[in-house]
C-alpha positions as CSV (number, residue, x, y, z in Angstrom):
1,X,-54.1,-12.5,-10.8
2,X,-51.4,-10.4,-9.6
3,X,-53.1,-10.9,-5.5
4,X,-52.8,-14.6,-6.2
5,X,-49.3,-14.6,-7.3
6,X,-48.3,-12.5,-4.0
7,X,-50.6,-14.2,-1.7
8,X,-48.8,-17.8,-2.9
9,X,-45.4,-16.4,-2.7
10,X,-45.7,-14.9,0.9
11,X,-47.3,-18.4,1.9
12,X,-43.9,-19.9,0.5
13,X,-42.0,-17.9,2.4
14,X,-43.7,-17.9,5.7
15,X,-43.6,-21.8,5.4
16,X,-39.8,-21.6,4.5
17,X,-39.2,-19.4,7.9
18,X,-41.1,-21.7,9.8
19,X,-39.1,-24.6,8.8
20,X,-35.6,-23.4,9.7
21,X,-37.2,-21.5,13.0
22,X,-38.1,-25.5,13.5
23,X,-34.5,-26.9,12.5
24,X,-32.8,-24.1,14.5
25,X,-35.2,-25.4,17.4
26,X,-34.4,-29.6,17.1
27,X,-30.9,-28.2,16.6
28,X,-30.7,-26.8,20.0
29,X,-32.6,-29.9,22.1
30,X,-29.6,-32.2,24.2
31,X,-29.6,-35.9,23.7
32,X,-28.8,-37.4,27.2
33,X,-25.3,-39.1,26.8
34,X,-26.4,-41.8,30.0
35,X,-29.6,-43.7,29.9
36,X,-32.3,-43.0,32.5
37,X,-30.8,-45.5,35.7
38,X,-27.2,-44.0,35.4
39,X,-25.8,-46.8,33.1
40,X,-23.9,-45.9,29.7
41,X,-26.8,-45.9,26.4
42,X,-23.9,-47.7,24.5
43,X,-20.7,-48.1,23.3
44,X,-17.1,-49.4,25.4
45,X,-16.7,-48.8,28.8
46,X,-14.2,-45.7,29.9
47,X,-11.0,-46.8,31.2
48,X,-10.9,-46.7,35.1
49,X,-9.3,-44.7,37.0
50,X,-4.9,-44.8,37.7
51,X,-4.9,-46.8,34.0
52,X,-2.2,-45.2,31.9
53,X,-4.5,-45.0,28.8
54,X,-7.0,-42.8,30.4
55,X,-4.7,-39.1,31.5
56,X,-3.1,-39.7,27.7
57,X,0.8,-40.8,28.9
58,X,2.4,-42.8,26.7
59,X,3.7,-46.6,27.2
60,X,7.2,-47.0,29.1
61,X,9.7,-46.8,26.5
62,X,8.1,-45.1,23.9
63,X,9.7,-42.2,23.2
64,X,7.3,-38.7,21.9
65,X,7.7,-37.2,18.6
66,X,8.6,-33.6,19.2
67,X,5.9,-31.1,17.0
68,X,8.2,-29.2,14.5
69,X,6.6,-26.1,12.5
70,X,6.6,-26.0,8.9
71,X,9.4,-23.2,9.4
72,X,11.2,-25.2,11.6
73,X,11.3,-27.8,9.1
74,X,11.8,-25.5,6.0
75,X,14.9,-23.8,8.6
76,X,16.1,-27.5,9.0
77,X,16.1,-28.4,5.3
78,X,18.5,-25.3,4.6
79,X,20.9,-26.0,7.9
80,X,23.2,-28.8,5.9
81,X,25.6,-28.9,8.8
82,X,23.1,-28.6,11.8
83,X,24.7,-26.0,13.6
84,X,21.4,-24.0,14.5
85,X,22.8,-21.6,11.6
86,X,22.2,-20.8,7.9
87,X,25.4,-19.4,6.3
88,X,25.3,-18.1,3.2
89,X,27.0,-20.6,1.3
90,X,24.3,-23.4,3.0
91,X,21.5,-20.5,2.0
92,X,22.6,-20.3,-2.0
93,X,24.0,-23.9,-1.9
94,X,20.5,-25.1,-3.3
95,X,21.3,-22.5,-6.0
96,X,24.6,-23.6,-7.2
97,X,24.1,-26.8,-9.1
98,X,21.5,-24.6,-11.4
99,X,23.8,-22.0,-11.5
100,X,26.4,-23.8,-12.6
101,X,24.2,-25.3,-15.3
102,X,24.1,-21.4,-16.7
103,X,26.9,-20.4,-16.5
104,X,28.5,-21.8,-19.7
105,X,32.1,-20.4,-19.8
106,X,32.7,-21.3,-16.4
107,X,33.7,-17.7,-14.7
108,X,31.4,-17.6,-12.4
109,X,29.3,-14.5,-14.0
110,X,25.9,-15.2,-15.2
111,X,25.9,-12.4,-18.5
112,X,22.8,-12.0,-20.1
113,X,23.7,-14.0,-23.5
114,X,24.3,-16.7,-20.7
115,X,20.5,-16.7,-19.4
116,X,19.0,-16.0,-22.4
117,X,20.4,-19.6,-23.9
118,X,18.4,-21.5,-21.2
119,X,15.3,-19.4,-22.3
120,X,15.8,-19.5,-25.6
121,X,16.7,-23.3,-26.3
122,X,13.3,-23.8,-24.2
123,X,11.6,-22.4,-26.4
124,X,13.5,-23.6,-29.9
125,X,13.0,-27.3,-27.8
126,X,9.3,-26.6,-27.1
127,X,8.5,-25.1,-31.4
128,X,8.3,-28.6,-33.0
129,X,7.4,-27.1,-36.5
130,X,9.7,-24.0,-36.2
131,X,8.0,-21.5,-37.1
132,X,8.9,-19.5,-33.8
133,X,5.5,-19.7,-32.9
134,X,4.3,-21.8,-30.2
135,X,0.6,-23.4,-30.3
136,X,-1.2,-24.4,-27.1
137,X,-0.1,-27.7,-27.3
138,X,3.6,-26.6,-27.8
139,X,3.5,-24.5,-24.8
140,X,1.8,-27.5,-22.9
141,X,5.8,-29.0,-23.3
142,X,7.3,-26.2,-21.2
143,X,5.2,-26.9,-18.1
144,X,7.5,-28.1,-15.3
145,X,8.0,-31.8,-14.5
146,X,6.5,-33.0,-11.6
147,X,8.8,-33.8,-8.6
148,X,9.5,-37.9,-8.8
149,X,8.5,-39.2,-6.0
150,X,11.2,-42.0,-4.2
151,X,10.4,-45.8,-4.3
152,X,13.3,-46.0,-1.5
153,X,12.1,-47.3,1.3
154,X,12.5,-45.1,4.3
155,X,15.5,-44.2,6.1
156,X,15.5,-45.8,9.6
157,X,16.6,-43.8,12.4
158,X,20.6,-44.5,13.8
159,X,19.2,-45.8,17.2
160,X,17.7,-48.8,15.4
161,X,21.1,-50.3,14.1
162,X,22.4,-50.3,18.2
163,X,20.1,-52.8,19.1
């Protein structure tokens, strides 16, 4: 019994090798992209030669969109005044307004006390039966909005207002 069961499986396997040593094969055969005669097997016709379209330039009067990194952008977003500069104030000036929002006497010193409120009347906001536990659904209230995204339409650049 114990032949059989080997024989069968090493049959199974041999067939299984065969048939990707066969797909690697059909894999590797070229399709001729041109028809026997020279004319094209389908699709458009290539743009001839000298025609704009074909070397990739654009239209007159179009002007190109420079490529920007997702550093450059992040760099840009920070550099309020466009100088080619982050100062510090420009650096913690996305800070401030939830700074501000901690510091509760106003001096300008974040004390402990101070960040512990924000923490604390999270969590007092979060326990709806008080009993300064939170339950999985409770702590499903914490999570973070998601950012809103705007229904203005978009901004339109300065160059469009000359015309």
């Amino acid at each position: 019994m114990g032949r059989i069961l080997a024989g069968s499986i090493a049959t199974l396997l041999m067939v299984a090798a065969g048939l990707f040593w066969w797909q690697g094969e059909a894999d590797r055969t070229a399709r001729p992209l041109i028809a026997q005669g020279g004319a094209r097997a389908q699709g458009p016709a290539l743009p001839g030669e000298g025609d704009p379209a074909a070397i990739g330039e654009p239209p007159p009067g179009v002007p190109e969109a420079t490529p920007r990194t997702r550093e450059e952008k992040r760099f840009d977003r920070y550099d309020r005044n466009r100088d080619g500069i982050i100062s510090r104030a420009e650096m913690m000036g996305s800070r401030a307004a939830a700074f501000r929002k901690l510091d509760k006497d106003g001096n300008n010193l974040l004390s402990f006390e101070e960040w512990a409120v924000r923490t604390s009347d999270r969590f007092a906001g979060a326990d709806a039966n008080g009993d300064s536990k939170l339950t999985r659904a409770e702590f499903a209230t914490t999570a973070p909005k998601p950012a809103k995204k705007s229904t203005r339409p978009a901004q339109t650049c300065a160059c469009d207002e000359e015309e």
